[in-house]
C-alpha angles and dihedrals in degrees: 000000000000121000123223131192101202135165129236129197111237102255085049088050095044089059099042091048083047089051093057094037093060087050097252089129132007098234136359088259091062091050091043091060099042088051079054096052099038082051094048087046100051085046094063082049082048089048102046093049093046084051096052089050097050093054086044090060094037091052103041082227156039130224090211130099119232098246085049088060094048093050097049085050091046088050090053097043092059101046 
């Protein structure tokens, strides 16, 4: 694994050391990468909807109903 030397400001620090200290990680490293994933995975969810808005423009229309929209995007949401 690659090791990293970064900077925080001090109210950053001060929750990240609160999260490991209530027991929520075991260490700022292990936070830091679940706030990474958690990103990368709201930014496929980001992608997918960019994407669905790009072909709707392009387009003029979508095939799809509101609700079916609504349901795709919830079912994203939640994994």
């Amino acid at each position: 694994m690659a090791r990293q030397s970064i900077s925080f400001t001090k109210p950053n620090d001060e929750w990240l050391k609160n999260q490991v200290d209530n027991k929520e990680y075991s260490s700022k490293s292990e936070l830091v990468n679940d706030l990474i994933r958690q990103a990368r995975s709201q930014q496929v969810q980001i992608d997918w909807i960019r994407t669905k808005l790009e072909r709707a423009e392009n387009s003029g229309f979508t095939s799809d109903s509101k609700a079916q929209i609504l349901k795709q995007s919830k079912n994203l949401l939640n994994g």
